[in-house]
N, C-alpha and C positions, 0 to 999 in steps of 0.2 A: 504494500500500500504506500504510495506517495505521501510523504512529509505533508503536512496543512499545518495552517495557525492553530487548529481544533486539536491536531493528534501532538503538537508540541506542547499542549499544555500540562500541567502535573499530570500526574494519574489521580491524585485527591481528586482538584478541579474536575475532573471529568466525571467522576463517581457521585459527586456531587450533583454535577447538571443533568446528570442525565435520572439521579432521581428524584431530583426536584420537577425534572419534566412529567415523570412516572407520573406522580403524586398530584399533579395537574390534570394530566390527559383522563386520571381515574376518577377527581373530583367533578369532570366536567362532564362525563356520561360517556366516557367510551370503551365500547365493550370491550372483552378480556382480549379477545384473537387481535382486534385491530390494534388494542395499546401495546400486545406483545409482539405483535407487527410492527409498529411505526416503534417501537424502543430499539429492538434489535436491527434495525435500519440506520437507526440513528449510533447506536453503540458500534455497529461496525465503522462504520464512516469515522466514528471520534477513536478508534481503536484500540475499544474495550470488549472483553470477553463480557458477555452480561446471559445470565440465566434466570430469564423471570418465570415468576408464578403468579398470576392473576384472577384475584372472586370477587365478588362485588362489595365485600366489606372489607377486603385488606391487599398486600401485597408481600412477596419473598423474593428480593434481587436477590442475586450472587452475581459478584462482577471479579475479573482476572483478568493480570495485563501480560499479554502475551509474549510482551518484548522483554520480562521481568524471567532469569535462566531459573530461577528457583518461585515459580507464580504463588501466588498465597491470594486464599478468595476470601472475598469479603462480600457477607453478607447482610442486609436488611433486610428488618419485618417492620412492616407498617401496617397498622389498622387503621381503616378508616370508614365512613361512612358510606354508602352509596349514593354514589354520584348524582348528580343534576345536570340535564342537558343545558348546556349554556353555551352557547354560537359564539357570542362577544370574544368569550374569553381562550374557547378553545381554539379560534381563528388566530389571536394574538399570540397564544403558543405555542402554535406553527410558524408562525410568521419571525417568533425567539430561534425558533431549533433550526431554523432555514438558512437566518444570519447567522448562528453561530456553525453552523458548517460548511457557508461561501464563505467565511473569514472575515466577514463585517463589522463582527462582534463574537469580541475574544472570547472562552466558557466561563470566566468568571463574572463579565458584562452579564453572560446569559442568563447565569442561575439568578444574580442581581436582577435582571430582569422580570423573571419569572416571578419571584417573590412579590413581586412589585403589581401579577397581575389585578389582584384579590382586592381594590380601593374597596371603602367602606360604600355601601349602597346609601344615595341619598335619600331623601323623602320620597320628594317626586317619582324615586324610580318605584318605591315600595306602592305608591300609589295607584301607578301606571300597572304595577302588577297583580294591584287588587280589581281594577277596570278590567284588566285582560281574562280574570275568570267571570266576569257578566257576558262581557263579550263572547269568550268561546261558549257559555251556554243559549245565549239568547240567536248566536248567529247557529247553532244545529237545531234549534225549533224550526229556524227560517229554514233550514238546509231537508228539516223533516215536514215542510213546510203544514207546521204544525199550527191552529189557530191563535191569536191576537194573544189571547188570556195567557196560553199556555206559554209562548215563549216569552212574553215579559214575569208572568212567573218563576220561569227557570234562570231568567237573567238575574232576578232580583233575589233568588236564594244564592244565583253563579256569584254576585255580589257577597254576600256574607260569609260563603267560603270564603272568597279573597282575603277580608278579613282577618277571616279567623286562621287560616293559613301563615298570613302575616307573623298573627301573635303570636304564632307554635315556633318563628322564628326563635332559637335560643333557647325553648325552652322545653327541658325534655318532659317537664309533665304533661304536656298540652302533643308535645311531637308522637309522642306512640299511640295517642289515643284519639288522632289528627282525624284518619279519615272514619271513624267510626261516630266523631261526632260533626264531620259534615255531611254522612248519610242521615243523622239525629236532625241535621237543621234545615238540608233539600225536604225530607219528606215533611219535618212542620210546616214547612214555608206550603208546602205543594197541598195536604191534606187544609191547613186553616181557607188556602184561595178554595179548594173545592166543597168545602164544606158551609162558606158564608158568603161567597160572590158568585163561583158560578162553576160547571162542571168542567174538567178538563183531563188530557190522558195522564191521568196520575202518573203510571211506573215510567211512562216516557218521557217526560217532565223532570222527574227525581233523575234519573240516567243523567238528561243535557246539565243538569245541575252541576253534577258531579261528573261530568267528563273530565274536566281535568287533572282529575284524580285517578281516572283508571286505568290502570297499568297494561294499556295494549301494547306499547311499545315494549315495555319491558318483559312480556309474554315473546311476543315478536324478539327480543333480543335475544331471550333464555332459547329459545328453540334452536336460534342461529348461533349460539355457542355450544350448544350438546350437537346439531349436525356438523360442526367444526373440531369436533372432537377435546373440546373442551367441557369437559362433563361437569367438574366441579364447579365451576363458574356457573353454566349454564344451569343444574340442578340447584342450585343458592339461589339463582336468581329467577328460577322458576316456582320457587318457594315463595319468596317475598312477593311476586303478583300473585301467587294465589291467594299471600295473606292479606294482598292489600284488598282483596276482591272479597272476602272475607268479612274483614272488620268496617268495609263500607255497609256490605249486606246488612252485617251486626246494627249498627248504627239505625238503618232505615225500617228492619223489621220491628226493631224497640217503640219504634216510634207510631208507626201503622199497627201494632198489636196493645199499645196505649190507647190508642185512637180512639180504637174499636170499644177499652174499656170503659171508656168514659165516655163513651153514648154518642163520638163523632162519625155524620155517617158521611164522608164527603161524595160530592157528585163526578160522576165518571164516565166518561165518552169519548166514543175513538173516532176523531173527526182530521183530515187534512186537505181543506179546504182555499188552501191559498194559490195562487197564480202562480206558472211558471217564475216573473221578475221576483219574487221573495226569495225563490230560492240564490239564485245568482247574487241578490245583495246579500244573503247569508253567507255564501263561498268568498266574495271579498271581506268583510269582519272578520269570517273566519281565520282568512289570511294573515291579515293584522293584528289579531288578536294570538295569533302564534307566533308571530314573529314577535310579540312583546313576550309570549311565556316562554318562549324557546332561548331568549334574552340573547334576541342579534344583535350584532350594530346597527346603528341608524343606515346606513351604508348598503347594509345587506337587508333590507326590509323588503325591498321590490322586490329581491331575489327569491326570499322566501314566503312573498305570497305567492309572486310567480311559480313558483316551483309546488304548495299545495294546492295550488288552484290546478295549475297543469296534471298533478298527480290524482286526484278528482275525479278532471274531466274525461281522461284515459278508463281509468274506471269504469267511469258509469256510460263510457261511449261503448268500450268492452265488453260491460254487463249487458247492454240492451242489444247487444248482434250475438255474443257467445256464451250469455249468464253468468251472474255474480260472480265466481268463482274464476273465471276466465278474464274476469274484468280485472279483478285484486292480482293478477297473475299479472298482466298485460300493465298495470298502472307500476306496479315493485319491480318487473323488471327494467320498464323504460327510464324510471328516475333511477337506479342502479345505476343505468351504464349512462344516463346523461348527467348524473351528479360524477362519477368518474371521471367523465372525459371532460368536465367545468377542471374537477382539480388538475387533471395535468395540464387543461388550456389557460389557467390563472395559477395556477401553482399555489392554491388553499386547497384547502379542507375542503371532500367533497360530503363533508354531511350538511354544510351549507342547502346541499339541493336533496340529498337522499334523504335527509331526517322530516322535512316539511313534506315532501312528495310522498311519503307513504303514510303520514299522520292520521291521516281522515279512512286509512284501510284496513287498522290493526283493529283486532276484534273484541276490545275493551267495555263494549258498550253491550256485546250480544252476549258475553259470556256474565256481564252483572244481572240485564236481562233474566238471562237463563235460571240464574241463583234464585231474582227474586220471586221469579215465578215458582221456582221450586217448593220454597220456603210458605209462600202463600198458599198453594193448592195439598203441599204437603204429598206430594206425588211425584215419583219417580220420572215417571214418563213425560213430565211435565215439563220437563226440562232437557229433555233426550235432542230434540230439534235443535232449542239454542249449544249443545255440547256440540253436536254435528256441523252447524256453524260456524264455530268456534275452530275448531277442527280443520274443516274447508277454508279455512281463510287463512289461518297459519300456513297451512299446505301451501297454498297458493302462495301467501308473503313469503315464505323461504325458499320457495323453488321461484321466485323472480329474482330474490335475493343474490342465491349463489349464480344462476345460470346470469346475470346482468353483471357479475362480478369475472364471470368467465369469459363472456365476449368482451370487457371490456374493463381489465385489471385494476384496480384501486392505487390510486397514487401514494405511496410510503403509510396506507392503512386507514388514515383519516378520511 
C-alpha cells in the first residue's frame, strides 16, 4: 500500500478515528453489514488490521498494525444504544472519513472533527420535531385518504406524541415506557373524538398516530442482516421491533379495554371518501415531514422528499399493473440501485435516497394492525392475513434490497 498522510499517522491516531467513526456511523442508524463494511474500507485505506463485531446495542473492535514484526491487538467494547437515523449527521461523517483519506484533513483533525459532530439540539429544532410527528400522521390519513375528522384527529394525537417523545429525551423513566404510553394517548385522543364529536376509523387513526413509532424499518433492517449473514445483529434487532410492536399494542389495548369499562362507547366507520388531490398533498407533507424526522440537512430536503415520493409512486404504479407485493418489490429495488448510483455520482451517502425511498413500504403499520386486531377479537385467525402481509412485504423489501445492491454495488456501504 502506498504511503498517504492517513497511513503516516500514529497507529494510536488511527485506532482512535477510526473508532470514533465506528461509534458515529452506529449512533446514527447504520446497520451492522454496512458499518462493518464502510469500517473495514476505511481501516484498510488508513492501514489498520481492524476486526469488528456489530449489534444494535454495542460494538467489539480489534485493531492490528501490520507493519508492527511483533503485532499486539487491541481491543474495544462499546455499548451503546440503538441508533437513530439521522441524515445531517451521518452525511457529515462521510464527508470526515473522505477528507481524512484524500489527505485534506490529517486523522487527528478527523476524530477532532467527529467529536464535534453531536452540537447540542436547539429549541427550534426540538420543535420542528415535535410538528414533524403531526405531520407524518395527518399526511397518511391524506395518503389513506381517510375523512376530514379522522386525519386531523390523528395529527392532533401525531402532535402529542411529539411531545411526549421530546420529554422521554434524557430521561430513562419516560424512555422505556415511551411507546406504550403513546399507544395510551393515540387511542385516548382517537376513542374521546369518536365517542363525543363524531365516528371515525378508530384502529386506522391510532396506527397514523403512531406511525412514527413503528419499527418497519427496523423489521426491514433485522431481516437484511440475518439474510446477510449477520445473525446476531439481525436477531437483537429483530427483537427490539417486535418489542416495540408490542409495548405500542400494550399501551392502546389499556386504553380501548378502559374505555369499554367505563361505559365509553365510541362511534366507528370505515369510510374513505376523499379525492384523488388529498392524496398527492399527503405524499408531499409526507415528504417533508420525513425529511425533518429523518433529520436531513436543509440541503438534502428536496432530495428526500424527492426520493419518498418517487419510492411511493413506483409502488403503487407497480401494485396496480403486478399487485402489492410486486409493487414493494419494484419501489426497494429501484431506490436501491438509484440511491447507489447518487453515492458514487456525488460521493455521499447513498441512504440519502434508499432510506426515504423505501419508508412508506416497510410493513410497520400492517403488522401493528394485525396485533390489534388480534388482541381485540381475541382470535387466532384474526390476525393470520395481517402476519401474511407482513410476510409478503418483507419478502419483497429484501429481495429488492439485495438484488438492487447486486446490479448496482453500494459505494464504501453507506
Amino acid at each position: 500500500m502506498p504511503a498517504s498522510p492517513a497511513t503516516l499517522a500514529p497507529y494510536t491516531e488511527r485506532i482512535a478515528f477510526l473508532t470514533e467513526l465506528a461509534e458515529r456511523l452506529h449512533a446514527y442508524g447504520t446497520t451492522a453489514q454496512r458499518l462493518e463494511g464502510a469500517l473495514l474500507g476505511v481501516a484498510d485505506r488508513l492501514g489498520v488490521e481492524c476486526e469488528p463485531w456489530v449489534n444494535p446495542t454495542g460494538m467489539i473492535l480489534t485493531f492490528r498494525d501490520p507493519t508492527d514484526l511483533q503485532p499486539t491487538d487491541f481491543t474495544r467494547v462499546i455499548r451503546m444504544p440503538p441508533g437513530e437515523t439521522d441524515l445531517s449527521r451521518l452525511s457529515r461523517a462521510d464527508r470526515i472519513a473522505e477528507d481524512v483519506l484524500a489527505g485534506t484533513m490529517n486523522v487527528a483533525e478527523g476524530r477532532d472533527a467527529l467529536e464535534h459532530i453531536e452540537r447540542p439540539r436547539t429549541r427550534r429544532w426540538r420543535v420542528l420535531q415535535v410538528i414533524a410527528f403531526a405531520m407524518v400522521a395527518g399526511a397518511v390519513g391524506c395518503l389513506l385518504r381517510l375523512p376530514w375528522l379522522d386525519t386531523a384527529t390523528a395529527a392532533l394525537a401525531g402532535l402529542g406524541i411529539g411531545v411526549l417523545n421530546q420529554l422521554a429525551e434524557g430521561r430513562q423513566r419516560l424512555r422505556e415506557p415511551l411507546e406504550a404510553l403513546a399507544g395510551m394517548l393515540a387511542a385516548t385522543v382517537a376513542v374521546l373524538v369518536a365517542s363525543f364529536i363524531g365516528p371515525i376509523n378508530l384502529n386506522t387513526v391510532i396506527i397514523a398516530a403512531v406511525i412514527v413509532l413503528l419499527p418497519g424499518m427496523a423489521l426491514t433492517n433485522a431481516i437484511n442482516e440475518l439474510t446477510s449473514q449477520h445473525l446476531v445483529a439481525g436477531t437483537a434487532r429483530f427483537a427490539g421491533a417486535i418489542t416495540t410492536i408490542l409495548k405500542l399494542t400494550i399501551g392502546t389495548m389499556l386504553t380501548l379495554t378502559l374505555a369499554e369499562l367505563i361505559g365509553l362507547k365510541p362511534a366507528v366507520h370505515y369510510a374513505r371518501p376523499q379525492p384523488d388531490w388529498v392524496e398527492w398533498v399527503g405524499l408531499v407533507v409526507a415528504g417533508y415531514a420525513f425529511a425533518v424526522a429523518f433529520r436531513a440537512s436543509r440541503r438534502d430536503y428536496l432530495l428526500v422528499m424527492a426520493s419518498a415520493a418517487l419510492g411511493y409512486l413506483i409502488s403503487r404504479i407497480g401494485g396496480q399493473l403486478w399487485g402489492d407485493v410486486a409493487g414493494v418489490f419494484l419501489g426497494a429495488f429501484l431506490m436501491t440501485v438509484l440511491g447507489n448510483l447518487y453515492a458514487r455520482w456525488k460521493n455521499r451517502p447513498g441512504a440519502l435516497v434508499r432510506l426515504p425511498g423505501i419508508i412508506l413500504l416497510v410493513p410497520g403499520s400492517v403488522s401493528f394492525r394485525g396485533l390489534i386486531t388480534l388482541m381485540q377479537q381475541q382470535d387466532l385467525s384474526a390476525g393470520q392475513a395481517a402476519l401474511m402481509a407482513v410476510v409478503n412485504i418483507l419478502m419483497a423489501l429484501i429481495a429488492g434490497l439485495m438484488f438492487g445492491n447486486l446490479l448496482a454495488p453500494a459505494r464504501r456501504n453507506l
